[in-house]
C-alpha positions as CSV (number, residue, x, y, z in Angstrom):
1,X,-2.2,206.6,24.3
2,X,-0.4,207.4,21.3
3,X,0.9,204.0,20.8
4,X,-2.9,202.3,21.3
5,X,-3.5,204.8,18.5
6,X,-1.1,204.0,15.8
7,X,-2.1,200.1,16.7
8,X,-5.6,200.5,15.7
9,X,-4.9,202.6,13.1
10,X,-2.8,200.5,11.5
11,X,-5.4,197.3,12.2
12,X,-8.1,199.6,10.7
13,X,-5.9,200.5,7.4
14,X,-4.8,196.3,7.3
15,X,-8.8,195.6,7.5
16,X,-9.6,198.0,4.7
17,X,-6.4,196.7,2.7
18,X,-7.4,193.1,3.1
19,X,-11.1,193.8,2.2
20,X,-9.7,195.5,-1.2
21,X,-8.1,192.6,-2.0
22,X,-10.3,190.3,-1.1
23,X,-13.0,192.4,-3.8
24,X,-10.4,192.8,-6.2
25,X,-10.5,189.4,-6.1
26,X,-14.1,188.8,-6.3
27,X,-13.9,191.1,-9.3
28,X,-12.3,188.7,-11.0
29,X,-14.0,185.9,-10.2
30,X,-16.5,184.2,-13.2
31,X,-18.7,182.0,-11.0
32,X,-21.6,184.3,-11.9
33,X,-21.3,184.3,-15.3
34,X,-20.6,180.6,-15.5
35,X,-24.1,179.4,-13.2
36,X,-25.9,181.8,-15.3
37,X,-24.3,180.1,-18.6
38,X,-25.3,176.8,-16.5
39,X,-28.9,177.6,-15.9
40,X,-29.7,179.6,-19.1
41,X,-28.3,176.2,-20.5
42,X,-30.8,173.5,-18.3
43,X,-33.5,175.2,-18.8
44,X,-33.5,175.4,-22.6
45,X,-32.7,171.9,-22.6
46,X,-36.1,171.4,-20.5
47,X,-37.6,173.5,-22.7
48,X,-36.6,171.4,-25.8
49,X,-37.7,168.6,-24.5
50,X,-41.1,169.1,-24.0
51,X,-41.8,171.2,-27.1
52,X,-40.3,167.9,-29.5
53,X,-42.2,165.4,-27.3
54,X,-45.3,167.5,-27.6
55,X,-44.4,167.6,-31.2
56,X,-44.2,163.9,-31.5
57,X,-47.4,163.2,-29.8
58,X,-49.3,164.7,-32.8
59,X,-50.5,161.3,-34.3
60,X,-50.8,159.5,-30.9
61,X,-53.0,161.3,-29.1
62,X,-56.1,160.2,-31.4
63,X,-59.1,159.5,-29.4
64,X,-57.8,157.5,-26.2
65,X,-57.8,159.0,-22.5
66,X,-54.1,157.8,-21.6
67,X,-51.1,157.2,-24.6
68,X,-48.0,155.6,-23.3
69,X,-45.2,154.7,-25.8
70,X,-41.6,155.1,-26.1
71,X,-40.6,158.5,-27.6
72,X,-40.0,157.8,-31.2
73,X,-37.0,160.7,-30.7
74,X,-35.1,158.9,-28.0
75,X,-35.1,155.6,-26.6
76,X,-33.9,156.8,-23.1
77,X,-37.8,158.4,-22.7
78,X,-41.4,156.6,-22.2
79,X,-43.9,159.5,-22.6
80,X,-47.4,159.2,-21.1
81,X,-50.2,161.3,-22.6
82,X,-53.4,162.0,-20.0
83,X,-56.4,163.7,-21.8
84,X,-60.0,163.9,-19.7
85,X,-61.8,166.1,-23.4
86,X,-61.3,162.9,-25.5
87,X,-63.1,165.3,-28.2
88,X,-60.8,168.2,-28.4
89,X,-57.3,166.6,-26.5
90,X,-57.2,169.2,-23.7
91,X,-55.9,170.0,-21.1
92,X,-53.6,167.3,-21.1
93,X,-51.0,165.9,-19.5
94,X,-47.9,165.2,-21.1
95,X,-45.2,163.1,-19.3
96,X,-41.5,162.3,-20.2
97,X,-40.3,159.6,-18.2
98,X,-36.4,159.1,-18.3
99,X,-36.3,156.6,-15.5
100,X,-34.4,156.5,-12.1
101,X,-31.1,155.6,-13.5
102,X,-28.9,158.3,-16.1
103,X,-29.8,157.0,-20.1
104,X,-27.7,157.9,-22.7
105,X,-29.6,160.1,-25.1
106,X,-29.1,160.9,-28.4
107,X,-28.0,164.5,-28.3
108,X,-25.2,163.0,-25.6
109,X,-26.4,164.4,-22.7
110,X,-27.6,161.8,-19.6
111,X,-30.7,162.3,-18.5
112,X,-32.9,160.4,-15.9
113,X,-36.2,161.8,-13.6
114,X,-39.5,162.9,-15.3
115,X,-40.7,166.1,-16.6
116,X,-44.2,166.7,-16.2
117,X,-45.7,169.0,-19.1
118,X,-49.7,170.5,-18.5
119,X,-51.2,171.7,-21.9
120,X,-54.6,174.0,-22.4
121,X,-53.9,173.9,-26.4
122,X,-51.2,172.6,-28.7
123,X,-48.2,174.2,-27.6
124,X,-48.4,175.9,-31.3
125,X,-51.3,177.8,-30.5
126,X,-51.8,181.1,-30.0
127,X,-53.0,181.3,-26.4
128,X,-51.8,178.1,-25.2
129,X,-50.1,177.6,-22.3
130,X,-47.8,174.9,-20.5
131,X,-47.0,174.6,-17.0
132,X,-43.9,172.5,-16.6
133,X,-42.7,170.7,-13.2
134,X,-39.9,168.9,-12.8
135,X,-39.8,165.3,-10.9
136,X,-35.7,164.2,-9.7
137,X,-34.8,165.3,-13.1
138,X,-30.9,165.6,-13.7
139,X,-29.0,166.2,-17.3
140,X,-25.6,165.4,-16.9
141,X,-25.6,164.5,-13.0
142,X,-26.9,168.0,-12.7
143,X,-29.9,168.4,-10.7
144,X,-32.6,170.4,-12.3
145,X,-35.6,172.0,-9.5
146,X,-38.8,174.3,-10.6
147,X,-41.7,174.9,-12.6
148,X,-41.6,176.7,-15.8
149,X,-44.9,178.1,-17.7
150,X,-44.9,178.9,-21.6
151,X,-47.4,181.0,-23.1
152,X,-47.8,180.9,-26.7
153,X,-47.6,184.9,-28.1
154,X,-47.6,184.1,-31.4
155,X,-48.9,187.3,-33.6
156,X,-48.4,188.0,-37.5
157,X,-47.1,184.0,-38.0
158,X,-44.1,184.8,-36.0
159,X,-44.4,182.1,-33.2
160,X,-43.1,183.4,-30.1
161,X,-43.4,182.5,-25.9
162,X,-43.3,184.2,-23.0
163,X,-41.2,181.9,-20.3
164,X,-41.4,182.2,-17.0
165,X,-39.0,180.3,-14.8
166,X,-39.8,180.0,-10.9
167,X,-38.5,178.7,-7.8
168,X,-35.4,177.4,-10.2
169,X,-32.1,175.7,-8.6
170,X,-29.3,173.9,-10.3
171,X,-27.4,171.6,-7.9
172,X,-23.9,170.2,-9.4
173,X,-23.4,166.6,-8.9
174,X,-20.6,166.5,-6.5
175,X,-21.3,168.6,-3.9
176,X,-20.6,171.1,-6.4
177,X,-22.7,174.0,-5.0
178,X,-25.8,175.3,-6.6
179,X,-27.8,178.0,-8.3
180,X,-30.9,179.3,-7.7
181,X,-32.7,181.1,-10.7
182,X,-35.8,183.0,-11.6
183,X,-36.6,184.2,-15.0
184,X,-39.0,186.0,-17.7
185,X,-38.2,185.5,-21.0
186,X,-39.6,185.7,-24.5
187,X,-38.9,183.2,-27.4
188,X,-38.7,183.6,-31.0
189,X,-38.6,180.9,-33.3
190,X,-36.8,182.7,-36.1
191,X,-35.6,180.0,-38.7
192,X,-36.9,176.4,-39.2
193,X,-40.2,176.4,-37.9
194,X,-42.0,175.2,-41.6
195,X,-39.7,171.8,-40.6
196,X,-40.8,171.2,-37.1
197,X,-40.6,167.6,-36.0
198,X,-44.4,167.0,-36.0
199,X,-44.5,167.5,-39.9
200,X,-45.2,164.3,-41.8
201,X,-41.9,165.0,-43.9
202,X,-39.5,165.4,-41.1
203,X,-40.7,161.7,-39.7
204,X,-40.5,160.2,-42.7
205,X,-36.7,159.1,-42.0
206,X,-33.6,159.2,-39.4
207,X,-32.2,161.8,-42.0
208,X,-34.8,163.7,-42.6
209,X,-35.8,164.3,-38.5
210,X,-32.5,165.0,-38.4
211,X,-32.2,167.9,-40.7
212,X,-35.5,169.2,-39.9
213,X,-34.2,169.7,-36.2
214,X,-31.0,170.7,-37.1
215,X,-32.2,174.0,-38.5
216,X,-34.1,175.1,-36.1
217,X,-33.3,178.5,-34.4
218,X,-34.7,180.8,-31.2
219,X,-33.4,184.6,-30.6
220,X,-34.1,185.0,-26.7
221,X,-34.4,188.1,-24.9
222,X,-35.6,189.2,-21.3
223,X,-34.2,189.1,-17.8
224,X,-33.0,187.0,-14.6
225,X,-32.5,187.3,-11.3
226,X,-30.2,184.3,-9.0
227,X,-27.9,183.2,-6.5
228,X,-24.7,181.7,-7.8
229,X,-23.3,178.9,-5.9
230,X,-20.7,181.2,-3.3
231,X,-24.2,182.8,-2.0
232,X,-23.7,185.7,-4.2
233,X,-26.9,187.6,-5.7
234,X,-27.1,189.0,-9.4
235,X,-29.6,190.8,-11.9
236,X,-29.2,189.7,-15.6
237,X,-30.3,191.5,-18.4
238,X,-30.2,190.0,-22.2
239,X,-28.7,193.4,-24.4
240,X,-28.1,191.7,-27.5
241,X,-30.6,188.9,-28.1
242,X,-29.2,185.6,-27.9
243,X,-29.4,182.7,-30.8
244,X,-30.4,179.4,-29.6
245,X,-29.5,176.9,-32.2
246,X,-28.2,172.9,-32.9
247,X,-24.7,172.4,-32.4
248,X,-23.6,168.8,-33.2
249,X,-27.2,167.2,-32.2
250,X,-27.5,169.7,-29.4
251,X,-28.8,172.8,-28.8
252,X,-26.3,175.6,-27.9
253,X,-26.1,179.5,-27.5
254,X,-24.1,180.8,-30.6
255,X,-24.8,184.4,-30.0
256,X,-25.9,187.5,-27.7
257,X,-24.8,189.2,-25.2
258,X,-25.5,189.4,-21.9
259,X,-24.5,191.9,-18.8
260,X,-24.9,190.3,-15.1
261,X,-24.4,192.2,-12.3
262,X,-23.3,190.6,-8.6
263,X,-24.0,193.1,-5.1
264,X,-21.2,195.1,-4.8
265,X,-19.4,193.9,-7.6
266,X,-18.4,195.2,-10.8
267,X,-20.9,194.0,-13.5
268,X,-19.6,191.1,-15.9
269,X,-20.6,191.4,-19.6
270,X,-20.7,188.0,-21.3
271,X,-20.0,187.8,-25.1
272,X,-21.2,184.4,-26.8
273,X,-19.9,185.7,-30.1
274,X,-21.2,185.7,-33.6
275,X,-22.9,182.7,-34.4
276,X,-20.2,179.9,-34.2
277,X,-20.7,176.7,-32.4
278,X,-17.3,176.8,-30.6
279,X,-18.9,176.1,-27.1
280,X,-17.2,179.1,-25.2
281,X,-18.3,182.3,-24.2
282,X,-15.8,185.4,-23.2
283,X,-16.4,187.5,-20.2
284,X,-15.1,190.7,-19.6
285,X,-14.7,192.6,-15.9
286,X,-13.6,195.8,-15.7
287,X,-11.8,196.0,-19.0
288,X,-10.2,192.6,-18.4
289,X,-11.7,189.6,-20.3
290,X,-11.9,185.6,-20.0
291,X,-12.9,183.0,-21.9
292,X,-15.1,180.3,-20.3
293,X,-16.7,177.4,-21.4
294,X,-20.3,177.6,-22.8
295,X,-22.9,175.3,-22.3
């Protein structure tokens, strides 16, 4: 009897060992922080997108029911403008069309799939809003899934959105695993918006589009909620408002922090740093800290 005790005694205190170590482990592990990096980082890019080919559209549009030219931005896209108010412009329909095979664009990244883009106003006005979908759309081989909407809540000439991201996933090419994501999120546009890329002055050359989108800037603050690709489910909360800006042609988080926290883990508080386009973040658990690779 004695002996049967000690035995599962001991398997009990093995079990409870083997569990520590196993969430010790966990602890230390920055899959969270790097899918959140991950989606954080598609979903701007969609984001971009649309806003400079809604941007570009400005002097198409005219007073035709369907526009389809290749994006004066980027070869890699044909964009197809559907109005049915050939008086006022909307609601309209505003496609991107990358094609079915990857296209090297000119920010680097590889894109192919459509993004579908529904407008009630110009994206600039206060009210608007813009219900995204996204058709077998991948940026680097990364599959992108969901809708997003984006309502304009501009006030006191300080243009600003509220974005709402649902039924998001992010598969990695690869079998890589993937992220599912859901998000509400406000927008600033803080610096560069007299320069936006509609603006007769910023089209005028390849050097001056570029410098009118180089300066652009967005502080972002709000909340998410996901799964990161082990099955694991976190909260994120934005605590220092991150800076969205251009880094070498592409848009990139320079600053912010954020704090995620996994079930029954230790929360993870990600750094992006101070403003520098250095693409890494640095994530701290429990007093230790890593440095991963920002998107």
């Amino acid at each position: 009897m004695n002996k049967l005790f000690f035995q599962s005694l001991f398997a009990l205190i093995l079990l409870v060992f083997i569990s520590s170590c196993e969430k010790q482990q966990l602890n230390k592990d920055t899959t969270s922080s790097q899918d959140v990096d991950l989606a954080t980082a598609m979903f701007e890019d969609v984001f971009g997108v649309v806003n400079s080919a809604a941007d570009d559209d400005s002097s198409e549009v005219k007073s035709l029911q369907v526009v389809k030219y290749k994006w004066k931005n980027d070869s890699c896209a044909t964009v197809i403008i559907e109005i049915n108010d050939t008086v006022n412009h909307f609601p309209a329909t505003l496609t991107i069309d990358f094609g079915t095979e990857e296209c090297s664009c000119k920010d680097g990244k590889k894109r192919q799939g459509k993004i579908v883009a529904v407008l009630t106003d110009r994206r600039r006005n206060a009210g608007s809003i813009t219900t995204i979908t996204l058709q077998d759309y991948e940026v680097d081989g990364y599959l992108v899934e969901g809708s997003k909407v984006v309502t304009n809540t501009t006030s006191d000439h300080q243009s600003s959105w509220t974005v709402e991201i649902k039924d998001g996933k992010i598969t990695a090419p690869d079998d890589g695993g993937s992220v599912t994501w859901e998000s509400t999120r406000t927008r600033t546009w803080i610096e560069g918006e007299d320069t936006y890329i509609g603006n007769s002055d910023c089209i005028a050359s390849l050097d001056a589009f570029k410098e009118c989108l180089l300066d652009d800037v967005f502080e972002v603050t709000g909340s998410s909620t996901g799964v990161n690709r082990n099955g694991v489910s976190f909260t994120v909360e934005i605590t220092t408002s991150l800076q969205i800006e251009f880094c070498s042609d592409r848009r990139q988080i320079t600053s912010g922090v954020v704090v995620i926290e996994p079930v029954d883990l230790k929360s993870r508080t990600v750094d992006y740093g101070s403003g520098e386009c250095d693409n890494s973040a640095t994530v701290t658990i429990d007093g230790e800290t890593f440095t991963i690779a920002s998107r």
